[in-house]
C-alpha positions as CSV (number, residue, x, y, z in Angstrom):
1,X,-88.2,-157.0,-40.7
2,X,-89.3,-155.7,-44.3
3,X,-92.8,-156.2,-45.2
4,X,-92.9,-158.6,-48.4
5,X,-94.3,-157.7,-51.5
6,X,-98.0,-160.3,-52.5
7,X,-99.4,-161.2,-55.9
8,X,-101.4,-158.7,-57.4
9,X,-104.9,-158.8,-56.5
10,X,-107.6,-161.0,-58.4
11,X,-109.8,-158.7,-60.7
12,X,-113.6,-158.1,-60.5
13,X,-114.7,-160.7,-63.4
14,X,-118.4,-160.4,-62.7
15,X,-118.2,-156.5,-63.0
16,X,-116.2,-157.2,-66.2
17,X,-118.1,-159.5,-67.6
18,X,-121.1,-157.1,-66.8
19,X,-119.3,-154.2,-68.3
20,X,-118.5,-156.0,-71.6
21,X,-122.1,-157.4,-72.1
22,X,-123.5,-153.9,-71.5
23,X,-121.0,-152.8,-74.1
24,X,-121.7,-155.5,-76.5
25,X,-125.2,-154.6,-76.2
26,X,-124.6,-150.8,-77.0
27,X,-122.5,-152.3,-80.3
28,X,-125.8,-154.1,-81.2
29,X,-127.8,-151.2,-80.6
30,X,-125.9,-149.2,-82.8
31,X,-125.7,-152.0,-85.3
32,X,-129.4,-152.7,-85.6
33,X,-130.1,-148.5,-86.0
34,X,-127.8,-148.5,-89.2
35,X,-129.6,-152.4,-90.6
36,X,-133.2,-150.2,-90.6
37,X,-133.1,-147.1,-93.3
38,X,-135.7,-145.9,-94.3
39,X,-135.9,-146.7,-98.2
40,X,-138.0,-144.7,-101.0
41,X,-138.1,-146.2,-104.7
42,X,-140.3,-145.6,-107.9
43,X,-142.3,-148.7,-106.8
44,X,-142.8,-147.1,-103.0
45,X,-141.3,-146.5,-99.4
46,X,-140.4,-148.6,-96.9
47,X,-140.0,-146.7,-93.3
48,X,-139.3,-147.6,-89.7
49,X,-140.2,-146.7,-86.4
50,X,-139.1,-147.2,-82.8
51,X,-140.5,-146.9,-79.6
52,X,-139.5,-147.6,-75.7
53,X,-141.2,-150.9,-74.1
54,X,-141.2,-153.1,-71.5
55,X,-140.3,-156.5,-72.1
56,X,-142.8,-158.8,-70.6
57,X,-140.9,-161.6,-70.4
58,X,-137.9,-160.6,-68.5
59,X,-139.4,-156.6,-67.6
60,X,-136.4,-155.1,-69.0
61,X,-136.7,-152.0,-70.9
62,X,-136.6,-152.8,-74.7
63,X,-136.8,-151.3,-78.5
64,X,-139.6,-152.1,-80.5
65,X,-139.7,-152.2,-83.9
66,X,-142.3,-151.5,-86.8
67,X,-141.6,-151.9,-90.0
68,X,-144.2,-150.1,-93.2
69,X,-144.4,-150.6,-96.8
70,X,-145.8,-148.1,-98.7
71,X,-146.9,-149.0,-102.4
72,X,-147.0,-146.4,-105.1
73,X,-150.3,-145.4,-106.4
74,X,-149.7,-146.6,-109.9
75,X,-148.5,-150.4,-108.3
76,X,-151.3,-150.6,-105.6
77,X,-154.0,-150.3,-108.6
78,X,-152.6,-153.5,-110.8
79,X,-151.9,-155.3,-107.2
80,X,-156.0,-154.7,-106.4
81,X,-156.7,-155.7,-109.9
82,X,-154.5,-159.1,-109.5
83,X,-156.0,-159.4,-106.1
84,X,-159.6,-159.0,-107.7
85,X,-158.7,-161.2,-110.5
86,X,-157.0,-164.0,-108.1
87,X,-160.3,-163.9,-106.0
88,X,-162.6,-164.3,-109.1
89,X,-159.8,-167.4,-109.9
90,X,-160.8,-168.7,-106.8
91,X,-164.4,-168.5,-107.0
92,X,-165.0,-169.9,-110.2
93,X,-162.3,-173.3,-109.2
94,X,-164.7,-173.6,-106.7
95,X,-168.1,-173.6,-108.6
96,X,-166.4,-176.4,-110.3
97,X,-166.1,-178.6,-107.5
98,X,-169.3,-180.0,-108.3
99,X,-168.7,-181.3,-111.7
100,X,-165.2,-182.5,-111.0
101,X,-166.4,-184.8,-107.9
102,X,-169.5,-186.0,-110.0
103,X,-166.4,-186.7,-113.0
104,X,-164.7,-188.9,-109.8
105,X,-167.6,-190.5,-107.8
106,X,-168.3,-192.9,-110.7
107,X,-166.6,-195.8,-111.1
108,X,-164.4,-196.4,-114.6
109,X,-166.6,-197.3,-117.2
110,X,-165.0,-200.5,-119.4
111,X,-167.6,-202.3,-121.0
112,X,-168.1,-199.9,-124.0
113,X,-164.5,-200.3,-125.4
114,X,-163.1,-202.3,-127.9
115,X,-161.7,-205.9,-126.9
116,X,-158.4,-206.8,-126.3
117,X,-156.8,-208.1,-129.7
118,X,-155.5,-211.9,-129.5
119,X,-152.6,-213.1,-131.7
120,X,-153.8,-216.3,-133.3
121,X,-151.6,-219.3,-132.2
122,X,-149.7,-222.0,-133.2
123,X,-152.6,-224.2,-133.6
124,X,-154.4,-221.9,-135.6
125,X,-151.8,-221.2,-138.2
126,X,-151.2,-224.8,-138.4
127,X,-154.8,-225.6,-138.9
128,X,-155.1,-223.0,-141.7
129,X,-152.1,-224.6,-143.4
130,X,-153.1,-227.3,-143.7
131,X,-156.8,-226.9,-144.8
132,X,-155.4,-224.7,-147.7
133,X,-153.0,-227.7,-148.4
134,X,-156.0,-230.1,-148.2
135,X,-157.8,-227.9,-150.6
136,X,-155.6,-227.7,-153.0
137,X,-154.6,-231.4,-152.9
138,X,-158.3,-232.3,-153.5
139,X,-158.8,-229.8,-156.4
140,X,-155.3,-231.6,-157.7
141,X,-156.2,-235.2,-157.5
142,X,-158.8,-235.7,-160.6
143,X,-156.1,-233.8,-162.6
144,X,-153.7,-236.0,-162.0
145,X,-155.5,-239.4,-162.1
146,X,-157.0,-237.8,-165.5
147,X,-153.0,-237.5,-166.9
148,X,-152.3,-240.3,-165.5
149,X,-155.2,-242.7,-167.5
150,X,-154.1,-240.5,-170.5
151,X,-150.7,-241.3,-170.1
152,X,-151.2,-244.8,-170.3
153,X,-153.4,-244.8,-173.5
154,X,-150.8,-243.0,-175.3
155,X,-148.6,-245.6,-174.5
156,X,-150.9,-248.1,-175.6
157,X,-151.1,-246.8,-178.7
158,X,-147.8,-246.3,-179.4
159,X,-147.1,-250.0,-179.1
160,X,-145.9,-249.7,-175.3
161,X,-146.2,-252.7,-173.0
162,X,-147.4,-251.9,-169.7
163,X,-144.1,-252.7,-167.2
164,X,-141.7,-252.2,-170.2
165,X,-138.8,-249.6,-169.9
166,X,-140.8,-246.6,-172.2
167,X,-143.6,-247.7,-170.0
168,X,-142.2,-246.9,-166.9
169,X,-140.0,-244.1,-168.1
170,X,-143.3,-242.2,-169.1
171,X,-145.4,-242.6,-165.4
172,X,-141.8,-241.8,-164.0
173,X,-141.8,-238.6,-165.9
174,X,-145.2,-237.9,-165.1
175,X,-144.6,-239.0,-161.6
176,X,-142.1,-236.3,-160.7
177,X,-144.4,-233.6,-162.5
178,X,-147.4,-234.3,-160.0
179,X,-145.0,-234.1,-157.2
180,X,-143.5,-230.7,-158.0
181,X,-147.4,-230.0,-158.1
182,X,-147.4,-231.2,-154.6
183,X,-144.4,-229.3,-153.3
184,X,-146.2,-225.8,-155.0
185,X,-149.4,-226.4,-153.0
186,X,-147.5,-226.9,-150.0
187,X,-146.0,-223.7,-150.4
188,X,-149.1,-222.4,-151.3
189,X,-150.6,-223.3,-148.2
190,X,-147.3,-221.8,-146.0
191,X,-147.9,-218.9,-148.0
192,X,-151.4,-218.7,-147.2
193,X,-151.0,-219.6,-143.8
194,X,-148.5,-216.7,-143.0
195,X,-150.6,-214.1,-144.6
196,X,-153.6,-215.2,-142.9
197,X,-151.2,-214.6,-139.5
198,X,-150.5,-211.3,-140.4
199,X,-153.7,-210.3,-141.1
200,X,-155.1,-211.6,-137.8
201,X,-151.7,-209.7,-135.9
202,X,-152.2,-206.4,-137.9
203,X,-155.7,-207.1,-136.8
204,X,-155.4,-207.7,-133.1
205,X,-152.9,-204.8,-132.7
206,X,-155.1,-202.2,-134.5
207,X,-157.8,-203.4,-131.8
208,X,-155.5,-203.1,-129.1
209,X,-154.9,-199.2,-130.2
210,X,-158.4,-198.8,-130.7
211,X,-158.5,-199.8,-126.8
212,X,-155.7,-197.6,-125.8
213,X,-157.3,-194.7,-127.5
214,X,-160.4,-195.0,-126.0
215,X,-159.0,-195.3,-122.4
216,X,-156.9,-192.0,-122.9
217,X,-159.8,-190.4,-124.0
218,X,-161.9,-192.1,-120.7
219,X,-158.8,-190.5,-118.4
220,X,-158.7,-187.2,-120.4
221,X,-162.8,-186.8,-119.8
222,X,-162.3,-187.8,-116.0
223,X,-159.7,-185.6,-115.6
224,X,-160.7,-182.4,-117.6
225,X,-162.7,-180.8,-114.8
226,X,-159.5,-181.2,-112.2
227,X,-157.5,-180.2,-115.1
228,X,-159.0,-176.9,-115.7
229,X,-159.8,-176.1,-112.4
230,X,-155.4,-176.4,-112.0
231,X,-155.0,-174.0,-114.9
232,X,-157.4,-171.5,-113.2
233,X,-155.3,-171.6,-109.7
234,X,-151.9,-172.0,-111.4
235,X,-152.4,-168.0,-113.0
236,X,-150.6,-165.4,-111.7
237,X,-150.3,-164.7,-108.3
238,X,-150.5,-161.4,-106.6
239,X,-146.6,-160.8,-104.4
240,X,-145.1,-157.9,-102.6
241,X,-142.8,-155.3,-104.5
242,X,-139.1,-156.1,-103.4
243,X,-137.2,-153.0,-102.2
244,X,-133.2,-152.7,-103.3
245,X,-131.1,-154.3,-100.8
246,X,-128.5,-153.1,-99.5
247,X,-124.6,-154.0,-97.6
248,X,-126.1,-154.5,-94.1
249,X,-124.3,-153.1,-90.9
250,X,-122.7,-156.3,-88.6
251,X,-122.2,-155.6,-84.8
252,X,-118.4,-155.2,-84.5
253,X,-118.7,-156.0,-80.7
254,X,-118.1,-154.0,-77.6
255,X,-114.8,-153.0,-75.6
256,X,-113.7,-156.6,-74.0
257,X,-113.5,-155.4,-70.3
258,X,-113.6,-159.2,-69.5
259,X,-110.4,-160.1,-71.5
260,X,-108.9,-156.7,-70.6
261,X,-109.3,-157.9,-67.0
262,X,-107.4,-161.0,-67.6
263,X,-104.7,-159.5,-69.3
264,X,-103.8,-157.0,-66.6
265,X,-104.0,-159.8,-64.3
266,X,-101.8,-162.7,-66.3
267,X,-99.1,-159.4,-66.3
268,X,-99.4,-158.8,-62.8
269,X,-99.1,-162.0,-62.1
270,X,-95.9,-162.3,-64.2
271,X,-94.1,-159.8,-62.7
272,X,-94.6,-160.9,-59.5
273,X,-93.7,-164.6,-60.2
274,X,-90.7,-163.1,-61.8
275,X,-89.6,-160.8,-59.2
276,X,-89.9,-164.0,-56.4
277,X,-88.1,-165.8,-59.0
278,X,-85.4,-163.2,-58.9
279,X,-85.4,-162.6,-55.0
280,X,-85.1,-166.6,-55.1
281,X,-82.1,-166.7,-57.2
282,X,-80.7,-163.7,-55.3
283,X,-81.0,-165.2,-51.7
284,X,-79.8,-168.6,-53.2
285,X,-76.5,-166.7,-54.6
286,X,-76.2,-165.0,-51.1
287,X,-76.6,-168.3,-49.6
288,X,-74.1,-169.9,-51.8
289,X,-71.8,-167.3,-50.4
290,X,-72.8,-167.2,-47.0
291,X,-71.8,-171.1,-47.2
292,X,-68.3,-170.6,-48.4
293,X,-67.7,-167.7,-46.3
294,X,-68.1,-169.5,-43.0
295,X,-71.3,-167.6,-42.5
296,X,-69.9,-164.2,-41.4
297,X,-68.5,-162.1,-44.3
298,X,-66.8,-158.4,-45.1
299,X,-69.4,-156.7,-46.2
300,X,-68.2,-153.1,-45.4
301,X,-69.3,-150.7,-48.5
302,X,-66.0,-149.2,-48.4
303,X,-64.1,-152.6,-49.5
304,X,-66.9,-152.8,-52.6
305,X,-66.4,-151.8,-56.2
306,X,-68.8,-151.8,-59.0
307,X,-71.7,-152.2,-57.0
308,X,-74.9,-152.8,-59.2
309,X,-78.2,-153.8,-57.6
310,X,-80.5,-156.2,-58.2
311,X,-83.1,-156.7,-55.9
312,X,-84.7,-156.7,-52.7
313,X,-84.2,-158.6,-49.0
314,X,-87.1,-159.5,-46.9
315,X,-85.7,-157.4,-44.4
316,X,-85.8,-154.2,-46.8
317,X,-81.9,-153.8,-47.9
318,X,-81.0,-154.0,-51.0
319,X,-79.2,-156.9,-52.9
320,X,-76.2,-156.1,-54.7
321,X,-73.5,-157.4,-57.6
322,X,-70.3,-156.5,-56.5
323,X,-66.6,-157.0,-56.8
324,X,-64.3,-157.2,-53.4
325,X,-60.8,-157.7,-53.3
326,X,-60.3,-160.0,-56.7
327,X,-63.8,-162.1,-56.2
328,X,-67.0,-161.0,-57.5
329,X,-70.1,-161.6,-55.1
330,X,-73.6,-161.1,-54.5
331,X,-74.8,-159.8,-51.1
332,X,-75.8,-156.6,-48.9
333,X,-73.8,-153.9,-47.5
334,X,-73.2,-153.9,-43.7
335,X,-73.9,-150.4,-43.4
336,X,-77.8,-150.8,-44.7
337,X,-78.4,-153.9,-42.8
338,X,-76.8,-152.1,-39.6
339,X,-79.8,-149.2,-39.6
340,X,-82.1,-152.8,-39.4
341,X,-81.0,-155.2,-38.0
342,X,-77.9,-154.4,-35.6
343,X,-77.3,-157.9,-34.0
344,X,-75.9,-159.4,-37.6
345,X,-73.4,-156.9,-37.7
346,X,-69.4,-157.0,-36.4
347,X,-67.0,-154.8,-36.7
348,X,-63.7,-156.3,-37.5
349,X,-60.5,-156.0,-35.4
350,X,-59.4,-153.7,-39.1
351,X,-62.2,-151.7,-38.2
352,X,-64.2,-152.7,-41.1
353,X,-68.0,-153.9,-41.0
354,X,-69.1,-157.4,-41.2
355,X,-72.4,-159.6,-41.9
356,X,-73.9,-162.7,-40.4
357,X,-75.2,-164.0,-44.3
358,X,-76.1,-167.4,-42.0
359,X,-79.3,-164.9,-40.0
360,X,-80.2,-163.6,-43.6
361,X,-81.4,-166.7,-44.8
C-alpha cells in the first residue's frame, strides 16, 4: 500500500521567539544610536560616548552611555556669577536665622494695645434719655408755675371769676402751651440720647481700628525677619542651558520570526486539512459508487472519457472524474490499481478490466 501523506511538522517557536527578540534588540540598538546626536549651539555642545561593558546584573555584554554638556565661555561666566551670587543669598538668609527665631521665641505681646471698643446699650441710651428729659423738665417747671400764677392775676384783674368759662378757657390755653413744651423736651432728650449713641459707636469703632492697626503692625514686626529672609532665597536661581530638541528616532521593531513561524505553520496546516478533506470526499464518492455498483465495477481506462483527476488513494493511484457509457463517476482505473494491488482486479468475460471498489475502502 501507498504511504499516506502527515500534517506538516510543528515549527521551532523557542528558536523563533529567540530569533525575533535578538532582532528586536538589533532594532533598538539602532534606534537608541540615531536618539543620541551629538548637538553644538551658540550657548554650547552637548556630545555622547559609548563603550562595551559587562552587565553586572545579568553578565551580559551591554552599551554604556555618557552623556556631556559643554557650556560656552561667555554662559559658564554669568552661570559662576549666579552660582556666586546664590551662595552669598544663602549665606546671608542664614545669618538671619538668629534674629528671626529671637522675632518667634517670644510670646505675642497684647497688653500695650488699645481696648476693645463697646457699643453702649439699651440701658445706657435709655438712661441718658431720660436724664436729659429730667433736666429739662426741671429747668421747665418754675417757668411754668411762674405763667401760670400770672395767668391767674390777669384774670383777676380783668374781672374773671376763678371756675368761670374765660377762667378756664385761659389755664386751658396755657395748659396746652406747657404741654407742647413737654413734647419738645422729650424730643430734645431722643435727640440727645441718639447723638450721644453715635458718638459712643463712632467712638468704640475708631478704638477697635486703632486695635486692628496695631496688631497688623505686631504681625508685620514678627514676621519681617522671615519675610526678608524669603525675598533673599526667592531671587533667581542658577539652571542648566536647554539644548534644541529634536523629532526623536522610535524602534520600528525587528523581523517577526515568531509570527512568521506561525503563519507557515497555520498554511501548512490548511493545506493538509484540506487535501484529507478532499481525499475524504473522494473516497466517500468512490464509496457511494462502490455501493451502487455491487462492489465490483468496469473500471477499464479504455471504457473512460473525459477523465480529470482529483486526488490521491492511500494505496497510491490516482482518483479520477470521469464519464462511462452515459453516467459520470468518480473512481480509479483498473490498469493503475493492477501494477498495485493485483487481487482487486477481474477481467471481464468482454475482455475488459474490473475493480473491487468494496477492498478500496
Amino acid at each position: 500500500m501507498g504511504k499516506k501523506s502527515g500534517p506538516p511538522p510543528a515549527p521551532d517557536y523557542t528558536g523563533a521567539a529567540e530569533k525575533t527578540a535578538a532582532s528586536n534588540q538589533d532594532a533598538q540598538t539602532r534606534a537608541d544610536w540615531a536618539n543620541r546626536p551629538n548637538q553644538v549651539t551658540p550657548f554650547g555642545s552637548q556630545t555622547w560616548d559609548s563603550e562595551a561593558m559587562v552587565d553586572p546584573a545579568t553578565g551580559k555584554p551591554v552599551t554604556s552611555w555618557t552623556q556631556t554638556t559643554n557650556v560656552a565661555p561667555e554662559l559658564m561666566k554669568g552661570l559662576q556669577e549666579q552660582q556666586q551670587l546664590q551662595t552669598g543669598r544663602s549665606e546671608l538668609a542664614g545669618s538671619m536665622m538668629g534674629r528671626m527665631r529671637g522675632d518667634y521665641e517670644n510670646p505675642y505681646d497684647w497688653s500695650g494695645m488699645t481696648p476693645m471698643g463697646e457699643v453702649p446699650t439699651a440701658g445706657a441710651t435709655d438712661a441718658t434719655r431720660q436724664r436729659v428729659e429730667q433736666g429739662l423738665m426741671e429747668r421747665m417747671r418754675p417757668e411754668n408755675e411762674f405763667q401760670s400764677k400770672g395767668l391767674e392775676n390777669q384774670l383777676a384783674n380783668q374781672g374773671f371769676t376763678r371756675g368761670s368759662e374765660g377762667w378756664n378757657r385761659a389755664k386751658q390755653q396755657l395748659q396746652e402751651a406747657q404741654d407742647r413744651q413737654k413734647f419738645q423736651a422729650l424730643e430734645q432728650g431722643g435727640a440727645e440720647a441718639s447723638r450721644q449713641f453715635g458718638m459712643q459707636q463712632q467712638s468704640a469703632e475708631y478704638a477697635n481700628k486703632v486695635r486692628q492697626q496695631q496688631i497688623a503692625e505686631q504681625m508685620q514686626r514678627r514676621g519681617m525677619s522671615l519675610n526678608e529672609i524669603n525675598a533673599i532665597l526667592s531671587g533667581q536661581q542658577v539652571s542648566m542651558p536647554n539644548m534644541p530638541t529634536f523629532n526623536t528616532s522610535q524602534s520600528a521593531g525587528g523581523v517577526n520570526y515568531t509570527g512568521a513561524a506561525k503563519d507557515t505553520y497555520s498554511a501548512g496546516m490548511d493545506a493538509y486539512n484540506a487535501k484529507q478533506q478532499q481525499a475524504q470526499s473522494t473516497m466517500s464518492g468512490i464509496g457511494q459508487v462502490a455501493g451502487m455498483a455491487g462492489m465490483m465495477m468496469m473500471s477499464d481506462v479504455r471504457l473512460k472519457r473525459n477523465i480529470v483527476r482529483i486526488g490521491t488513494h492511500p494505496i497510491g493511484v490516482g482518483i479520477y472524474e470521469y464519464d462511462i457509457g452515459a453516467r459520470h463517476e468518480v473512481g480509479v482505473i483498473a490498469q493503475e490499481v493492477l501494477k498495485v494491488r493485483p487481487d482487486l482486479v477481474h477481467e471481464h468475460a468482454t475482455g475488459y478490466l474490473m475493480v473491487d471498489y468494496g477492498g478500496l475502502q
